[in-house]
N, C-alpha and C positions, 0 to 999 in steps of 0.2 A: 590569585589574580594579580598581576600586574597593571599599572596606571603609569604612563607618561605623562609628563609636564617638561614644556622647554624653560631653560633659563635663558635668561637674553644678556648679551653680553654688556657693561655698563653697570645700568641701576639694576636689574635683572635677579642678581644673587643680593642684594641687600634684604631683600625679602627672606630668602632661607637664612642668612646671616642673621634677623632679627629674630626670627623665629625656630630654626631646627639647631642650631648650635645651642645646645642646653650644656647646664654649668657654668654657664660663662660670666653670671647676674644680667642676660639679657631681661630677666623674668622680670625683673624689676623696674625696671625702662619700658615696656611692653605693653602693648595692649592684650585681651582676653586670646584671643589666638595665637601670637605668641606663647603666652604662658601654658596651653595646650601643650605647641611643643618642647619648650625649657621647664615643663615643670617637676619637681623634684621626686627623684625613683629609676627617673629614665635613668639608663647608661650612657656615658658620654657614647661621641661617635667613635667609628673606629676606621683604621683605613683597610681595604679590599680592593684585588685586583690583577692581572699579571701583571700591570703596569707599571706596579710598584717597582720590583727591578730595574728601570731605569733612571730613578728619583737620586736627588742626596749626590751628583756626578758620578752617577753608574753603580754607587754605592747601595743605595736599595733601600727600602725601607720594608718595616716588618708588618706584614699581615697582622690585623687586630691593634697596629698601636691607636693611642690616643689620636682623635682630631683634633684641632682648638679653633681657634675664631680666623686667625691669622695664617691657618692651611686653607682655610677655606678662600677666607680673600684672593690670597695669591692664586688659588685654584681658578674662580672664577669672576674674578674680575681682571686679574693680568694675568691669565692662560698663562702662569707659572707654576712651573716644579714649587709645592709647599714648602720643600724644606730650602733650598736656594732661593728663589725668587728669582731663578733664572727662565728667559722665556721657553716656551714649549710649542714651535713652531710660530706663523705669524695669524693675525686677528683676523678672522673670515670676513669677509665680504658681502653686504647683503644689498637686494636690491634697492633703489630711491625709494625712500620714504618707510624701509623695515629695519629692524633692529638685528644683528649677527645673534646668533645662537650660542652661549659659551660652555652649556652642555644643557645636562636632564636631570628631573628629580624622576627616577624611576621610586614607586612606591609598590610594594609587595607584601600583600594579604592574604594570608590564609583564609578560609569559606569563614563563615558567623560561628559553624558547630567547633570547630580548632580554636577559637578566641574563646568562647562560654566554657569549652572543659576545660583550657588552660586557668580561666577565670577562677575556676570551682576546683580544682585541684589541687593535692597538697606539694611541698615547695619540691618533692622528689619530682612527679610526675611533670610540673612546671617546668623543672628545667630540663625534662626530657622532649617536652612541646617544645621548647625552646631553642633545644639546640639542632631539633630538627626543622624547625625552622629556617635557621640560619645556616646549614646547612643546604637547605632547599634555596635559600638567595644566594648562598656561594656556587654552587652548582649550577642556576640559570647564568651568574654572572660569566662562568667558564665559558660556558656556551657560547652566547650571545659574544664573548669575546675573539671566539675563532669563524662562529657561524654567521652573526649580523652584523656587527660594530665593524665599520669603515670608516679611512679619511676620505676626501676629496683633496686633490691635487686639480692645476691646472689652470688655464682658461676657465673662468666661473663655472670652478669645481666640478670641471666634466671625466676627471681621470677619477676612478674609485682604487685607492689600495689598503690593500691589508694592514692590520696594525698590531704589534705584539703584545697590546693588552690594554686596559683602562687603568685608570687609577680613577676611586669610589672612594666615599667617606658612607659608611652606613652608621642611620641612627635609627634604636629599636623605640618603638614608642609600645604600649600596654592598652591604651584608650583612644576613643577615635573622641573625635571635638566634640560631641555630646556625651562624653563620661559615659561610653558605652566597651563593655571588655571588645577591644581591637587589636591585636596582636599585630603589627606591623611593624616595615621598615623602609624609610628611604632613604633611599642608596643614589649618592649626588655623583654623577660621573661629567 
């Protein structure tokens, strides 16, 4: 299953910055939801994406590196390349009185039975759940990157074109907010 959530451009990502950026001692600053998601087991995030190739001035950056607090910022608060800080196109435009959009937390879950035997399982079989899972979110990401994922150009964003990829921060998390086994991941694009 897949879940959408917009982020809004502004205060918008300060929320995933306090809360899905783990490792960073957000936990500690944090309230109970936050530490849901900083709390300690997680794997940091990672970056995913085609879009990666275009990062770093054309130089690229590698599938799976580390995220940190300060890729994300730049990501979603100044629609910057993480690693330059240089802009990446200019800030959308939304109607009086809404907020621009500066991306999405796509979240992706496997059914309840995939989290429980992952739960119950020994550390081979886990990290075969595992990596099929993540597998399963790189593989939607391909997709969704040739087949859905569009800019708008234009007079209030009436041209749709194609884009040669995203760039994603995924973070896997093990439990959903009621310490219940949740196998998921959202992937900040």
């Amino acid at each position: 299953m897949i879940s959408i959530r917009r982020i809004s451009l502004g205060g918008g990502y300060r929320y995933l910055m306090d809360s899905v950026a783990a490792g960073d001692g957000a936990a500690e600053r944090s309230n109970g939801l936050a530490r849901y998601y900083a709390s300690s087991g997680t794997p940091p995030g990672v970056f995913l994406g085609a879009g990666l190739a275009e990062l770093d001035g054309r130089r690229g950056v590698e599938a799976g590196s580390q995220v940190t607090e300060g890729h994300l910022e730049a990501m979603l608060a100044g629609l910057a390349d993480p690693i330059t800080g240089e802009p990446l196109g200019s800030a959308p435009k939304a109607p009086r009185g809404s907020v621009p959009v500066a991306g999405f937390d796509l979240t992706f879950s496997p059914s309840k039975s995939v989290s429980v035997a992952w739960a119950l399982a020994d550390e081979g079989t886990k990290a075969v759940i595992y990596e099929c899972h993540r597998r399963a979110v790189a593989y939607v990401i391909g997709y969704a990157e040739t087949e859905v994922f569009h800019s708008r150009s234009g007079t209030n964003g009436i041209v749709e074109e194609d884009i040669s990829g995203v760039v994603g921060a995924a973070f896997t998390h093990w439990t959903s907010r009621a310490d219940d086994p949740q196998l998921h991941d959202h992937v900040l694009t």
